[in-house]
C-alpha positions as CSV (number, residue, x, y, z in Angstrom):
1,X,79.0,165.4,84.4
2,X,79.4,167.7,81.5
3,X,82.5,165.8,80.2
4,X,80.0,162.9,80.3
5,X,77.7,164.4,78.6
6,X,79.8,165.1,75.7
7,X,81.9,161.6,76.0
8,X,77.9,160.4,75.2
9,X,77.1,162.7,72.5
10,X,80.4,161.8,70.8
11,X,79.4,157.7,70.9
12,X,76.2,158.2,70.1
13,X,76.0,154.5,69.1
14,X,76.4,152.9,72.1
15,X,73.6,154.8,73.8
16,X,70.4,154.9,74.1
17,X,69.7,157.8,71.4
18,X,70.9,155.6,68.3
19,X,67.4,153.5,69.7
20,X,65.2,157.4,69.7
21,X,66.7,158.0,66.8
22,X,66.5,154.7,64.6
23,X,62.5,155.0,65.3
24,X,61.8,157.8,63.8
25,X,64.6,157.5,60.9
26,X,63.0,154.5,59.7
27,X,59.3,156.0,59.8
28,X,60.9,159.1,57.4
29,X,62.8,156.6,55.1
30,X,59.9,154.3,54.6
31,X,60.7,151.5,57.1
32,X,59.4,150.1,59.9
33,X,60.2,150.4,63.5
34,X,58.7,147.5,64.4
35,X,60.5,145.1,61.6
36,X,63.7,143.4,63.0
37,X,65.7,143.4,59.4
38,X,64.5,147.1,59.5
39,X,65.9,147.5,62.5
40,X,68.8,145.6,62.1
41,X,69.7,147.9,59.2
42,X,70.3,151.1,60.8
43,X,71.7,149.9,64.3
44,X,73.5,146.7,64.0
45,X,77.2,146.7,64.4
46,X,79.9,147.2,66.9
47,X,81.7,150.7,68.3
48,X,83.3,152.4,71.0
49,X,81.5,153.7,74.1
50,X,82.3,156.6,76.4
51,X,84.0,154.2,78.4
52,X,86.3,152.9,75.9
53,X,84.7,149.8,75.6
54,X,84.5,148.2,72.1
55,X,80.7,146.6,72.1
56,X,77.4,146.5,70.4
57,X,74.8,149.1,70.7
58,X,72.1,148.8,73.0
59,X,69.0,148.7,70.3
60,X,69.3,144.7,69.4
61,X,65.7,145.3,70.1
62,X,63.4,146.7,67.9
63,X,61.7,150.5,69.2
64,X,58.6,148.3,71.0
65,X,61.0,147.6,74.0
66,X,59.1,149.3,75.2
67,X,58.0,152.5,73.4
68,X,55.3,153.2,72.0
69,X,55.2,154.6,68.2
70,X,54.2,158.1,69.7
71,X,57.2,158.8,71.2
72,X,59.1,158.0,68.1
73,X,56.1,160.7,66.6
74,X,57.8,163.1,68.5
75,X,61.3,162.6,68.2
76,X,60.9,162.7,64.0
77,X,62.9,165.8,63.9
78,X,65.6,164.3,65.8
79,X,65.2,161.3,63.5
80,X,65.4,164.0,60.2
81,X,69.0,165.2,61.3
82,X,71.9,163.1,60.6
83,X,73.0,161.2,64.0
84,X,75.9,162.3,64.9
85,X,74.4,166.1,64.8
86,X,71.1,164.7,66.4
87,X,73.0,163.2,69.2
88,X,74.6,166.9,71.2
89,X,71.6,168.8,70.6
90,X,70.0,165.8,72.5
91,X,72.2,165.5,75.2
92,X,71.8,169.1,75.8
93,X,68.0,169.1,75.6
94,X,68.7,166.4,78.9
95,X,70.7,169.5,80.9
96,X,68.6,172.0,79.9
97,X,65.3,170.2,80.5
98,X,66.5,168.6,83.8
99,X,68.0,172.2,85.3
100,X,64.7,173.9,84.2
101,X,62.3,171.4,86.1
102,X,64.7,171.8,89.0
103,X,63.9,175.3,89.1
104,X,60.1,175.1,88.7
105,X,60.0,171.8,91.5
106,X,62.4,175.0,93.7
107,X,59.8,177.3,92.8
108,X,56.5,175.1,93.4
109,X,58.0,173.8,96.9
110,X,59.3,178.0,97.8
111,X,62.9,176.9,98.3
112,X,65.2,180.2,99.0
113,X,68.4,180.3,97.1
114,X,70.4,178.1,99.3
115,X,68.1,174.8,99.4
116,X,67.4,175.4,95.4
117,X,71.7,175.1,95.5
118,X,71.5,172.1,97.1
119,X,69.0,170.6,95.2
120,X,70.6,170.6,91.7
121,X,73.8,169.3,93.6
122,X,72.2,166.3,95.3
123,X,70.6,165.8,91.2
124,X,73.9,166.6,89.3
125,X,76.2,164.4,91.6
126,X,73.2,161.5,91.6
127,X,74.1,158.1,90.2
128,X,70.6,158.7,88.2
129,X,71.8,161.9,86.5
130,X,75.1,160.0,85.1
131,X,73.1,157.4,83.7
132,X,70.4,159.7,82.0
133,X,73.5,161.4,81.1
134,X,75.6,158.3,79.6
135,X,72.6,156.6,78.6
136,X,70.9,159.9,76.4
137,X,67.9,158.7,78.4
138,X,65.1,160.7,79.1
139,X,65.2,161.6,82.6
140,X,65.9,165.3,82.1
141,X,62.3,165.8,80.0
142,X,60.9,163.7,82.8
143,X,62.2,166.4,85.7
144,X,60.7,169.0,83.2
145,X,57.4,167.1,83.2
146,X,57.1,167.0,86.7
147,X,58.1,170.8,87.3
148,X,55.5,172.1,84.4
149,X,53.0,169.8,86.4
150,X,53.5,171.1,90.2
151,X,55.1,174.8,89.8
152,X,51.4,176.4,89.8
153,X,48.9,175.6,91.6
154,X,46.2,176.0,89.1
155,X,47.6,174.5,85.6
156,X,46.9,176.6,82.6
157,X,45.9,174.8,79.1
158,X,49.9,175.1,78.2
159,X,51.6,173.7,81.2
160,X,49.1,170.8,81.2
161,X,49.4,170.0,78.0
162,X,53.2,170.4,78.0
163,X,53.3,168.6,80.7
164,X,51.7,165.3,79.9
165,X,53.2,165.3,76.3
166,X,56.7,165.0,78.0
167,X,55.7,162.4,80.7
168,X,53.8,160.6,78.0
169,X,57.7,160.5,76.0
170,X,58.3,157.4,78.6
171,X,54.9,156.6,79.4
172,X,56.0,154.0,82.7
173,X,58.2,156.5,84.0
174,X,55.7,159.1,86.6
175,X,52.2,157.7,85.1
176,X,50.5,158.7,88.0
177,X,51.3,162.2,88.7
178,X,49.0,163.7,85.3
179,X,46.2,162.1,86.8
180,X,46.7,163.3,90.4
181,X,47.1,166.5,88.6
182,X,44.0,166.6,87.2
183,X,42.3,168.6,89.8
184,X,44.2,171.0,89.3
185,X,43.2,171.9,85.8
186,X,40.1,173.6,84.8
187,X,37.6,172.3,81.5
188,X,40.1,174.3,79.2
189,X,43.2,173.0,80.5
190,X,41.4,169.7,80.6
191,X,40.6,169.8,77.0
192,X,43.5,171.3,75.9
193,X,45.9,168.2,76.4
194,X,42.9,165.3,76.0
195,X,43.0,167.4,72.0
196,X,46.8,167.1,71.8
197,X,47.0,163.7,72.8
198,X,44.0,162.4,70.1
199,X,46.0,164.9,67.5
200,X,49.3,162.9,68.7
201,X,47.8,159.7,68.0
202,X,46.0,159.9,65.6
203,X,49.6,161.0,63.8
204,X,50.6,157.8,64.6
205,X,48.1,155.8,62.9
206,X,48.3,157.5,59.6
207,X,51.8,156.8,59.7
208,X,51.7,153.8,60.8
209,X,47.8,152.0,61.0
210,X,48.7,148.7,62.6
211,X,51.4,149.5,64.7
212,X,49.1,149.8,68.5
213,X,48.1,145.9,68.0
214,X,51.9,144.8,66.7
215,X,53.4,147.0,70.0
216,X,51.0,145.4,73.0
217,X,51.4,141.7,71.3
218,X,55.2,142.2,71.4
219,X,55.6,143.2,74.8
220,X,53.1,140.8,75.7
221,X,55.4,138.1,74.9
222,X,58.8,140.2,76.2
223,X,59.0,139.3,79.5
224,X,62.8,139.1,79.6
225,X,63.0,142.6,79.8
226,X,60.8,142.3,83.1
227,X,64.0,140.2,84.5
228,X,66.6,142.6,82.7
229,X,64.9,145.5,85.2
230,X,65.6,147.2,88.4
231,X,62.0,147.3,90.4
232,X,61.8,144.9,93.8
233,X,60.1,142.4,91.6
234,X,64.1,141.3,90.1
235,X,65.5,141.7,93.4
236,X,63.4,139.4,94.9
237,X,64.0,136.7,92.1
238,X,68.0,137.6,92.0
239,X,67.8,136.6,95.6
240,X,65.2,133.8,95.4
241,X,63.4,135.6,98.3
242,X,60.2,134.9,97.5
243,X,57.5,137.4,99.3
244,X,60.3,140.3,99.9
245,X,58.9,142.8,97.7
246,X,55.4,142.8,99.4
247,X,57.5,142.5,102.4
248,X,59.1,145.8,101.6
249,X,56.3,147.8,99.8
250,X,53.3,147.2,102.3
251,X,55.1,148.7,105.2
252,X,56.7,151.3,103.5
253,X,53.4,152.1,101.8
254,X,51.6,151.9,105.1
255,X,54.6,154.2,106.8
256,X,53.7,156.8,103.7
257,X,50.0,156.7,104.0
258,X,50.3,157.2,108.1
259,X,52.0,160.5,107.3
260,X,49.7,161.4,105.2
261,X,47.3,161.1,107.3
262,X,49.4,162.5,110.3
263,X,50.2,165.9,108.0
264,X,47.0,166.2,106.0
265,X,46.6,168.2,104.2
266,X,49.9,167.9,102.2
267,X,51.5,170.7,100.0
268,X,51.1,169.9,96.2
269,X,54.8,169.0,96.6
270,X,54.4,166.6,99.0
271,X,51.7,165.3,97.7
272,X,53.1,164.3,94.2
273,X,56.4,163.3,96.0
274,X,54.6,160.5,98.1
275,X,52.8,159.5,94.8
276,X,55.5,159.3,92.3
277,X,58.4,157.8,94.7
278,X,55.8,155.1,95.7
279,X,54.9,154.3,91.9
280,X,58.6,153.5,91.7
281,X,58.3,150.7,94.6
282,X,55.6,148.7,92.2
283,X,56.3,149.9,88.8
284,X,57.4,146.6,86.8
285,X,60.1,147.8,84.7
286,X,62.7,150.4,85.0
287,X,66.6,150.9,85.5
288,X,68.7,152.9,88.2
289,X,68.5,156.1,86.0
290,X,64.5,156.0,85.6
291,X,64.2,156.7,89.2
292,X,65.4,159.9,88.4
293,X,62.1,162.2,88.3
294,X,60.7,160.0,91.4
295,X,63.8,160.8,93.6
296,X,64.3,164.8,92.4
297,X,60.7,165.8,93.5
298,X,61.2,163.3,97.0
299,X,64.5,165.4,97.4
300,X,62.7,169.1,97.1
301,X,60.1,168.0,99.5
302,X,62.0,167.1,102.1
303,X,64.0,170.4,101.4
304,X,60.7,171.9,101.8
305,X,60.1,170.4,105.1
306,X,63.7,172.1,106.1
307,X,61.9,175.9,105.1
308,X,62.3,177.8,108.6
309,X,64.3,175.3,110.2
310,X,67.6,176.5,111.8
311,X,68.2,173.2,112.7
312,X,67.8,171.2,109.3
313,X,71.0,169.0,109.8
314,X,68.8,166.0,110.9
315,X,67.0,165.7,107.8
316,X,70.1,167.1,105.4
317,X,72.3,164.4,107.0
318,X,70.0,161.3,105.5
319,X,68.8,162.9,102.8
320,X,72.7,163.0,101.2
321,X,72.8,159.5,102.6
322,X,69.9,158.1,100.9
323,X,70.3,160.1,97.3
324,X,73.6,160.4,96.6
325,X,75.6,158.2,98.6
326,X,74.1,155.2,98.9
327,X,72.6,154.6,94.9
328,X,76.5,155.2,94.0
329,X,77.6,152.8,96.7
330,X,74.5,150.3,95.1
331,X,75.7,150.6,91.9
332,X,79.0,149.8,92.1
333,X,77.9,146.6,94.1
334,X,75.2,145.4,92.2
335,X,76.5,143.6,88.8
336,X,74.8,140.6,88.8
337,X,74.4,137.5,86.7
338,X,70.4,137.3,85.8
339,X,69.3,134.1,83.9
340,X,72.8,132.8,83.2
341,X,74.1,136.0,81.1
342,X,76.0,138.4,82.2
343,X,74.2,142.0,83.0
344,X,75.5,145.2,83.7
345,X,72.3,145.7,86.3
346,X,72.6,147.7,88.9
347,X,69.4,146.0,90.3
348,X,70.7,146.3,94.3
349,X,69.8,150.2,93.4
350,X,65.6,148.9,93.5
351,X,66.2,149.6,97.2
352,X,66.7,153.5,96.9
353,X,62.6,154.4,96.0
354,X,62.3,152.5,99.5
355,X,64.8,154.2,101.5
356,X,63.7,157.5,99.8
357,X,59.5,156.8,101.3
358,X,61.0,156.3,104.4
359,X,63.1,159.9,104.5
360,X,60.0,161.7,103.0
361,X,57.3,159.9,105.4
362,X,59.7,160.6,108.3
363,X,60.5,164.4,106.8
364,X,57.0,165.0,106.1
365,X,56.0,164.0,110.1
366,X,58.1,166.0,111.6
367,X,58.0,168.9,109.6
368,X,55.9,172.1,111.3
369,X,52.6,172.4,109.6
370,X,51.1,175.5,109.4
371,X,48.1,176.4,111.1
372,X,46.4,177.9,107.5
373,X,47.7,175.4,104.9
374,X,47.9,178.6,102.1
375,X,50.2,175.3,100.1
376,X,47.8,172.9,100.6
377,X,46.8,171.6,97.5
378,X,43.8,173.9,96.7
379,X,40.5,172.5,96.3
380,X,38.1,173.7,93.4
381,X,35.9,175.2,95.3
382,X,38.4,177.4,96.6
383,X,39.9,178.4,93.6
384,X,37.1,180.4,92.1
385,X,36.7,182.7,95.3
């Protein structure tokens, strides 16, 4: 994975950083992120990729497909270094971010040494990994999120507010675990990020007053990039199956809500587990590699589940199964022809959130509950004794 990583930071053009960095470039040169011929200036044209593929880049789209101005806010000092130096110290930002949310998702779910191991094996040897790898996507900062979010049980003004300002980078990407989160802050913690986020905003309207209304009407009217996505949405239409993806989703959702209620109440890393994996089963847009954060914290909970268990093999078994094995095997399956062009979509790979509920409902159900939850998700009552 390393090599890839530098093969990627080497071709920065053909990956998805030439798109973080043209955003903020343009905002520092005077342009505008939101301008085709702008954009067209600074990322048209045709080079090799780490695969030795001569092509286009992937930016033909201007920054709104489909990020906000903020997140090219906070990529302007990325955007004030040349590319090709911008481009390694990003890729390495994705390694070093991704292996220190690993360690804080270890820590919050008390994984020994051994289950921590497997962890960042299952993530490094993912099919998710290479792609946030190949791609200079931003599933590392997203693992980092989620770790600053659930490695404390009470969440100081600092992790919060680090915390939502990097799952806030990709806004689509684990929406719902912040606001889960929220009880676990206090007023400060609280008021801490909500400040941060006005000051982050507020940055990008001086820069850039009119860009919120431009932004929304665009992707309004983008609804290709809903097709050119891998959620159960495209699989049903690449199948003409209409009705599969409720046909998927309800049960699965019903089989997650039924442990739930079987296990109650849940440790905080079940808890964001169950919510984050089942955001990916109705989220509208994504690709194989955003399913990253979802499927890390679904793999340390069902490692948790395994704590104290001589006999884990019945849950390790599956779990290499459903995360390693079988988004490779859906990957390499899963070109498909969308709309009469060709795309490189893995969109078979909109399976894997499902069979990932399934392990975790089936891990969390069978997994010995303590009689004293002391990792129960603490409630705020308790946490001012």
């Amino acid at each position: 994975m390393t090599l890839v990583g530098v093969l990627a930071a080497t071709t920065p053009e053909t990956t998805d950083y030439l798109c973080f960095w043209a955003g903020p470039h343009l905002i520092l040169t005077g342009g505008d992120p939101y301008a085709q011929a702008d954009w067209n200036r600074v990322t048209a044209g045709e080079w090799v990729d780490a695969l030795g593929r001569f092509r286009t880049s992937n930016c033909s789209d201007r920054f709104a497909y489909p990020y906000p101005l903020t997140t090219a806010v906070a990529m302007l000092p990325f955007g004030a270094l040349p590319m090709r130096v911008g481009a390694p110290v990003w890729e390495l930002t994705i390694f070093i971010s991704a292996g220190v949310g690993l360690l804080l998702l270890a820590r919050a779910a008390e994984l020994d040494r051994a289950r921590t191991l497997w962890l960042a094996l299952f993530v490094i040897s993912s099919e998710m990994f290479y792609g946030n790898v190949l791609n200079a996507q931003f599933g590392g900062l997203a693992l980092l999120a989620l770790g600053l979010l659930v490695a404390a049980p009470r969440l100081s003004p600092a992790r919060a507010t680090a915390g939502i300002a990097l799952a806030a980078l990709k806004p689509h990407l684990i929406t719902p675990v912040p606001i889960v989160r929220l009880r676990a802050m206090d007023r400060s913690a609280v008021f801490s990020a909500a400040l941060f986020g006005l000051l982050w905003f507020a940055a990008s309207l001086a820069l850039r007053p009119a860009w919120l209304a431009g932004w929304a009407a665009d992707l309004a009217h983008r609804r290709d990039m809903f097709g050119a996505s891998v959620t159960l949405w495209t699989l049903e239409r690449t199948l003409n199956a209409p009705g599969l993806a409720l046909a998927l989703i309800v049960p699965t959702v019903a089989f997650l809500a039924l442990a739930c209620w079987r296990a109650w109440p849940l440790r905080v890393i079940e808890s964001t587990a169950i919510v984050v994996v089942a955001w990916q089963l109705v989220v509208p847009y994504g690709l194989s590699y955003d399913q990253l954060g979802a499927i890390a914290v679904a793999m340390t909970a069902v490692l948790r589940t395994t704590v104290g268990r001589p006999h884990a093999w019945p849950l390790l078994v599956p779990l290499v199964a459903v995360v390693t094995v079988l988004p490779w095997f859906l990957f390499s399956q899963g070109k498909v022809m969308i709309g009469g062009r060709a795309g490189e979509l893995e969109v078979l790979n909109a399976i894997v959130p499902v069979a990932t509920c399934v392990l975790l409902a089936v891990a969390i159900l069978t997994s010995a509950r303590p009689v004293s939850m002391r990792e129960a998700v603490p409630t705020r009552s308790a946490s001012h004794r």
